[in-house]
C-alpha positions in Angstrom: -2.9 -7.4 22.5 -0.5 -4.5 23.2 1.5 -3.3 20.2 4.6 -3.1 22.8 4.6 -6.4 22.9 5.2 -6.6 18.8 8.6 -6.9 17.5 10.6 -3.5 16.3 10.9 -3.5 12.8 14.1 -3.1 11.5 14.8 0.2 9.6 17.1 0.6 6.4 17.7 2.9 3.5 16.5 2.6 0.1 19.7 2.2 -2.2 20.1 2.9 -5.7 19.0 0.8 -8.7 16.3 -0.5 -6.4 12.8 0.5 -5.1 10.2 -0.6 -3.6 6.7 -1.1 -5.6 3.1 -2.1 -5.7 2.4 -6.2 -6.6 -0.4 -5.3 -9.6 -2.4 -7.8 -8.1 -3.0 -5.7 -5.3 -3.1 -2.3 -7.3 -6.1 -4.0 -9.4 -8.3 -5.4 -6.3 -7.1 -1.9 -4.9 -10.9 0.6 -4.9 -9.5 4.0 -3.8 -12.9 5.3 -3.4 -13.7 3.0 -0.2 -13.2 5.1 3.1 -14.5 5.0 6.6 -17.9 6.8 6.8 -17.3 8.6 10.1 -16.1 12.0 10.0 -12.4 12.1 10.6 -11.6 13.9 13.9 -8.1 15.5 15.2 -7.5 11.9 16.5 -8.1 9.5 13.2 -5.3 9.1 10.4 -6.0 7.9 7.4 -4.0 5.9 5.1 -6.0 6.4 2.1 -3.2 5.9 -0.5 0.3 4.5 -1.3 3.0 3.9 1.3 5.8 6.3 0.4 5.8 9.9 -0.5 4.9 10.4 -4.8 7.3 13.1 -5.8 5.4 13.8 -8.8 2.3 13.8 -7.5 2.8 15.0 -3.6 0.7 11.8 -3.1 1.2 9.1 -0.7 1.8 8.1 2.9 5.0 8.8 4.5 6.7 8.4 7.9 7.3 11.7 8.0 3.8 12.6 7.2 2.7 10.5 10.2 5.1 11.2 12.4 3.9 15.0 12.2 0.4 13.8 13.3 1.2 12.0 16.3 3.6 14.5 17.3 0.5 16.9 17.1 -1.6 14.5 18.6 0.6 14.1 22.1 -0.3 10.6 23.7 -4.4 11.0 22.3 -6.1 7.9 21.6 -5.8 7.6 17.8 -8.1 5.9 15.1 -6.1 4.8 11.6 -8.2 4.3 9.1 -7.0 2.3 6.1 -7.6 1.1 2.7 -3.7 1.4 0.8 -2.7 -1.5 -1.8 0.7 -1.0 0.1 3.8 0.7 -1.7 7.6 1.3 -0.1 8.3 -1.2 2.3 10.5 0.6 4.3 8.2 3.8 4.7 5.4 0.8 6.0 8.3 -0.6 8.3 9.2 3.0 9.5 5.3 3.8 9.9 4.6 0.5 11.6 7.9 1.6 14.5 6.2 5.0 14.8 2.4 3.8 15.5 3.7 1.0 17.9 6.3 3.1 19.7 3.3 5.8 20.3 2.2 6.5 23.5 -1.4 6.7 23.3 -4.1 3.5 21.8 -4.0 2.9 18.7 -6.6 1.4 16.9 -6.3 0.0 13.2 -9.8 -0.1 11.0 -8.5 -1.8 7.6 -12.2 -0.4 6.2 -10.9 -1.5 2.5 -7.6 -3.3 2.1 -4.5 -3.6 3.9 -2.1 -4.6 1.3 2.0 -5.3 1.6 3.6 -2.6 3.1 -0.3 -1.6 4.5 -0.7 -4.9 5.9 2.3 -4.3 8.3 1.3 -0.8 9.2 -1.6 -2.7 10.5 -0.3 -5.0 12.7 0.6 -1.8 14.8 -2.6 -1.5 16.6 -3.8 -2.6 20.1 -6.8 -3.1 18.3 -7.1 -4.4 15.0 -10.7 -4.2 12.9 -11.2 -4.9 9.4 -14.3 -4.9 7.1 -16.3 -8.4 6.4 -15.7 -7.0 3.2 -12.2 -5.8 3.4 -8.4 -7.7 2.8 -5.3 -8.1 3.9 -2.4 -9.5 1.5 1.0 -10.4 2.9 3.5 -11.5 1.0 7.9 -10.8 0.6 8.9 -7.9 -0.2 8.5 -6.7 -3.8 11.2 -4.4 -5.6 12.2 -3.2 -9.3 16.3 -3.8 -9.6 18.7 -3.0 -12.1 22.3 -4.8 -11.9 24.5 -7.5 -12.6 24.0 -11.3 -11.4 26.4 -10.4 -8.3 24.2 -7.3 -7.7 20.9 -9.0 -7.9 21.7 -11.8 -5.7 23.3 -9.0 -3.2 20.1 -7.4 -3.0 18.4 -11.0 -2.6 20.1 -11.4 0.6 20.2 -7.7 1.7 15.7 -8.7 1.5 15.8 -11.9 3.1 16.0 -10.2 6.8 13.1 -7.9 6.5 11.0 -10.6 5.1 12.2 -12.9 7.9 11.3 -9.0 10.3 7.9 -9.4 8.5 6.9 -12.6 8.9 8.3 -12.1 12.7 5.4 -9.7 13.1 2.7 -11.6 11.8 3.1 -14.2 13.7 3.5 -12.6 16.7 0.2 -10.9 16.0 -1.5 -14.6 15.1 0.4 -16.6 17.3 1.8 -18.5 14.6 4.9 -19.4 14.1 7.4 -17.3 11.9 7.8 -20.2 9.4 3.7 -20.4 8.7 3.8 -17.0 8.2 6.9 -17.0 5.8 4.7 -19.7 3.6 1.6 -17.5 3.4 4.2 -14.8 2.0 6.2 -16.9 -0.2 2.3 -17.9 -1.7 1.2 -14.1 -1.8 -1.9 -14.6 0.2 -5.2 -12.7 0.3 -7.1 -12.7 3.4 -10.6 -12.0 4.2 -12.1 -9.8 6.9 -13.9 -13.2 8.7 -10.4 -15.5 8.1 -8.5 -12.9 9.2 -10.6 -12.4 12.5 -10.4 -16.5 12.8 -6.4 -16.1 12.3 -5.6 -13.7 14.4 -4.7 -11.3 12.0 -7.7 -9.1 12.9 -9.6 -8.6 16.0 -13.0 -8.2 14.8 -14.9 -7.5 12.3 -16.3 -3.5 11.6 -20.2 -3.2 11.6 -21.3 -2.6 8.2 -22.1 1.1 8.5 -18.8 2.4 9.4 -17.5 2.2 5.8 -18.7 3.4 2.9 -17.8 4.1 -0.9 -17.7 7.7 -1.9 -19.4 8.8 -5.4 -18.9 11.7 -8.0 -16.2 13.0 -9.8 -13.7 12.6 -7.3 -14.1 8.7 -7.2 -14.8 8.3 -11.3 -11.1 10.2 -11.8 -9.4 8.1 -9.5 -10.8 4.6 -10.3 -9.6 5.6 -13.8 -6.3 7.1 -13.2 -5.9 3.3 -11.3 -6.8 1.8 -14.4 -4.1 3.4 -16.4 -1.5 2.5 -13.6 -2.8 -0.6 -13.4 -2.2 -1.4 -17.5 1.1 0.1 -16.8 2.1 -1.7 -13.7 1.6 -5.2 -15.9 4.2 -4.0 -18.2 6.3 -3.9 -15.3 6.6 0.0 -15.8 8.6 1.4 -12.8 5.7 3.2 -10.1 8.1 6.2 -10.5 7.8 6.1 -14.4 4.2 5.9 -13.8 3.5 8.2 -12.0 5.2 10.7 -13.4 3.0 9.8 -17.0 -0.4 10.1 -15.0 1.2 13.6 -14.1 2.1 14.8 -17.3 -1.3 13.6 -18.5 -3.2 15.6 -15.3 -1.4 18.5 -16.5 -2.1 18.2 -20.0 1.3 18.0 -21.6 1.0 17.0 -24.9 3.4 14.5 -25.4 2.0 12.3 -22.2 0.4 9.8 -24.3 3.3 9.2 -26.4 5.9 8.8 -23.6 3.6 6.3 -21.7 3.2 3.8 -25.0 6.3 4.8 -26.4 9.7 5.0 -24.2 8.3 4.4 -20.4 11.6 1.8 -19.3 11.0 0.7 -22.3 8.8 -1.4 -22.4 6.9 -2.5 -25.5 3.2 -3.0 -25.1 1.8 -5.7 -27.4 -1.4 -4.2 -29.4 -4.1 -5.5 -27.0 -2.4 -4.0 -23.8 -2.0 -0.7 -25.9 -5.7 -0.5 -27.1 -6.5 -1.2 -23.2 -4.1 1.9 -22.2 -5.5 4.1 -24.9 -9.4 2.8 -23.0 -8.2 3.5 -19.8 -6.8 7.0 -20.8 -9.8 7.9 -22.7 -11.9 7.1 -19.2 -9.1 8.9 -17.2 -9.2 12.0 -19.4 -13.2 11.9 -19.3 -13.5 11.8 -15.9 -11.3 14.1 -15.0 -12.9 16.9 -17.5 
């Protein structure tokens, strides 16, 4: 398949009171330490993180970030590596435009999993291969609002088109039809590297060797700084709340602990989801002393 034959995406704006954020489901299946095993070249990209620039942590995949690379890259064949539990679904959207509107191949090796927003950025590959190991999960797009009943159900229907945009492009990729894809997304469904090879999602599956899970300190500091997210993400925390605690503990400010179980949107945690935080930070700060 030719990506030029896949549907634009439509582009918008994030507006205020609402933002885009990770489904915890796919934040805890989500094993930041899986990457491709290859050495990465002048030609590979690699989505290795959450869609949508961090601002308190300069983390994350952005268009803009992407759309640097393939400028420097100038019609070259291109490789993008990716294992991302998915993030701001217009940033996925925007990257998804920028990969299929690029001149050169592109070929898409989901080596972990391809989650939400991720799962869209891989649709835009002439080639698509995924791990026998690895995931995609599609599903509607997932926010955090703040509003009125008349607001809310505004920014209901200002969603409905870019799900309907979604499940346009998954289905154009399968050969489905729109509606069977709007089901699979309305269920939130998790998909295997074999069924998505069999449904068209994928097409093939990555020998064995080309991806691999990195060790050390690294890995051990960012498995746990997932776990604290991940308690927080339950609570239904805001990711830009979250993120900005993880910071504030990275950079040792002393009243990090008490924000996060205290006043983050708050949120109250009951006493078994607080003696889990307090776990998970004590394996956060470990491993990253």
């Amino acid at each position: 398949m030719t990506i030029r034959n896949l549907p634009v995406a439509p582009e918008a704006k994030s507006r205020p009171g609402v933002s885009c954020d990770l489904s915890p489901r796919a934040l805890e299946r989500w094993n930041p330490s899986i990457h491709a095993a290859a050495a990465e070249d002048q030609a590979t990209i690699s989505v290795f993180d959450q869609i949508g620039y961090d601002p308190w942590t300069g983390d994350g995949v952005s268009a803009k970030l992407v759309a640097g690379i393939l400028r420097s890259l100038d019609g070259q064949d291109v490789t993008v590596n990716v294992n991302s539990p998915g993030g701001d679904m217009f940033e996925g959207l925007a990257i998804y435009n920028l990969l299929r509107e690029y001149k050169g191949a592109v070929t898409v090796k989901v080596v972990g999993l391809a989650a939400s927003a991720a799962s869209i950025i891989a649709m835009a590959g002439d080639e698509l291969q995924v791990a026998r190991a690895g995931f995609l999960m599609i599903h509607n797009a997932w926010v955090v609002a703040a509003g009125n009943q008349n607001e809310l159900r505004d920014i209901a229907d200002t969603l409905a088109p870019f799900d309907a945009a979604m499940a346009d492009i998954y289905a154009a990729r399968t050969g489905s039809s729109p509606k069977a894809m709007q089901a699979l997304m309305d269920a939130e469904t998790w998909i295997g590297g074999g069924a998505a090879v069999e449904q068209g999602f994928a097409d093939s599956l990555l020998p064995a060797d080309e991806v691999k899970e990195s060790g050390g300190a690294r890995a051990q500091a960012q498995n746990a700084a997932r776990q604290v997210e991940l308690v927080m993400a339950r609570q239904g925390i805001p990711r830009s709340e979250r993120r900005k605690i993880i910071q504030e503990i990275k950079s040792g400010t002393p009243s990090a602990a008490g924000h996060g179980t205290r006043d983050a949107a708050d949120v109250a945690f009951t006493a078994d989801t607080t003696a889990e935080f307090i776990r998970a930070l004590a394996r956060f700060e470990s491993a990253a002393n």
